[in-house]
C-alpha angles and dihedrals in degrees: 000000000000095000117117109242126202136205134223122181106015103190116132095301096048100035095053089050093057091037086058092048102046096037108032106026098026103242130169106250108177110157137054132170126166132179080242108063093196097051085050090049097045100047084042088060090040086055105031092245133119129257115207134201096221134059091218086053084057096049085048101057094039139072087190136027136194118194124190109186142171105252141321099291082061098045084049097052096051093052110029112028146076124008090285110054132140088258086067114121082334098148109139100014123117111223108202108196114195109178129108097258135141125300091231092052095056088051085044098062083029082068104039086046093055087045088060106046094265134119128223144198130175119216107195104203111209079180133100140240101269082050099050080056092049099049088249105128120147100223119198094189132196133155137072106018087205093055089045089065095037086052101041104107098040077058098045085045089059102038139060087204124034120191126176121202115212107217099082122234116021107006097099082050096057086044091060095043085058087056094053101049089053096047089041088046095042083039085057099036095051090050094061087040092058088033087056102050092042088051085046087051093246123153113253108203087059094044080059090055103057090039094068088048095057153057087280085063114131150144091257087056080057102053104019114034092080089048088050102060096028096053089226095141098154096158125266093151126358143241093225088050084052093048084054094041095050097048085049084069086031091071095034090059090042088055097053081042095245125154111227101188094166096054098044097064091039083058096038074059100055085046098062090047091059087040089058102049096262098105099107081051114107109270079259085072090088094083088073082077094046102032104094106246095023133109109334111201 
């Protein structure tokens, strides 16, 4: 693709896509801005591209950008306000927008993009840092169907599994927040499993066992048992983005007028986590307030 592609947010999810498509799939990757000036500049030199102080400077130099930003005051901030704001001259360009927000801020900048002359998508990764690397994201995808098609490929190019949502604005972001209720609640739900059975004098590693071999069978047993017994919570994904993630169903449910029980105490979890001081832990981190003799709120 010969399209110049810019980068906004550039922590370890962002950085390691940009990293994939210039290195490994030869993109043109022109722009890069961060909150932290030092981290832009540096994974601009890394890549011979350019880190700008501006977000205008960004949309100028692109003819895509990806953002992948904290929550939806930040996505907010780099679309619709200031002087200098992505939105700025931003007719023909295609924004691609890749963090876990509301569904109502993506429809939002959707808006005020279309309003400008500008396309969206939004490409909601249920995925982790060494795939975005890889070029192994899992995109749930929504937004403009003529961007879509213009962008396929640059998707295709990032992920193992595209899928695109019909619906327009928003609905690939409700469907993520979906995912994310269900992992943080399977996630809680596996830490006072394993608490229980340590506190009863079982041995884990069996009770791991025939837990695969059972109804409390999961993929959070897969990729976060081992990490619970063994303390090892460097951080994938976490507690403070669960926390997010479940109050983004949380409101959604609140706005159907659903009751969500089981979520809200998955996420009552993830809060205390971040009001302890565990919140940079890995989502896995939540079995210090269900192991007996761990953390005590």
């Amino acid at each position: 693709m010969s399209a110049k592609i810019g980068f906004v947010g550039v922590g370890r999810m962002g950085a390691n896509m940009a990293r994939h498509l210039k290195l490994d799939c030869n993109y043109n990757v022109s722009a890069i801005y961060d909150i932290n000036r030092g981290i832009a500049a540096s994974l601009a030199e890394e890549l011979g591209s350019q880190s700008f102080d501006s977000l205008a400077e960004v949309t100028a130099h692109s003819d895509i950008v990806l953002t992948v930003v904290t929550d939806d005051a930040a996505m907010r901030s780099i679309f619709l306000e200031g002087e200098s704001n992505l939105l700025t001259a931003a007719a023909g360009k295609t924004f691609i927008n890749c963090a876990t927000l509301s569904p109502a801020i993506h429809r939002e900048v959707a808006n005020a993009a279309q309003a400008a002359g500008a396309k969206t998508l939004e490409a909601c990764m249920a995925s982790s840092i060494s795939h975005a690397r890889e070029g192994q994201l899992y995109l749930m995808v929504s937004g403009d169907t003529d961007a879509y098609q213009n962008c396929q490929k640059l998707l295709e190019d990032l992920s193992v599994k595209l899928r695109f949502i019909e619906g327009g604005a928003g609905r690939a972001a409700e469907v993520k927040a979906l995912v994310n209720m269900v992992m943080n609640i399977n996630t809680a739900g596996l830490a006072e499993g394993l608490g229980l059975a340590s506190a009863l004098g079982h041995d884990l590693e069996m009770i791991c066992e025939v837990f695969s071999q059972t109804g409390a069978n999961s993929r959070v047993l897969e990729t976060d048992s081992e990490d619970m017994i063994a303390r090892d919570h460097d951080c994938w994904f976490s507690a403070s983005h669960a926390a997010k993630d479940s109050g983004i169903a949380q409101g959604l449910a609140s706005e159907l007028n659903l009751k969500l029980p089981v979520n809200d105490a998955a996420k009552a979890q993830y809060d205390l986590m971040t009001r302890e001081g565990l919140g940079e832990l890995d989502k896995s981190g939540i079995a210090e307030l269900t192991f007996p003799g761990r953390h005590k709120a």
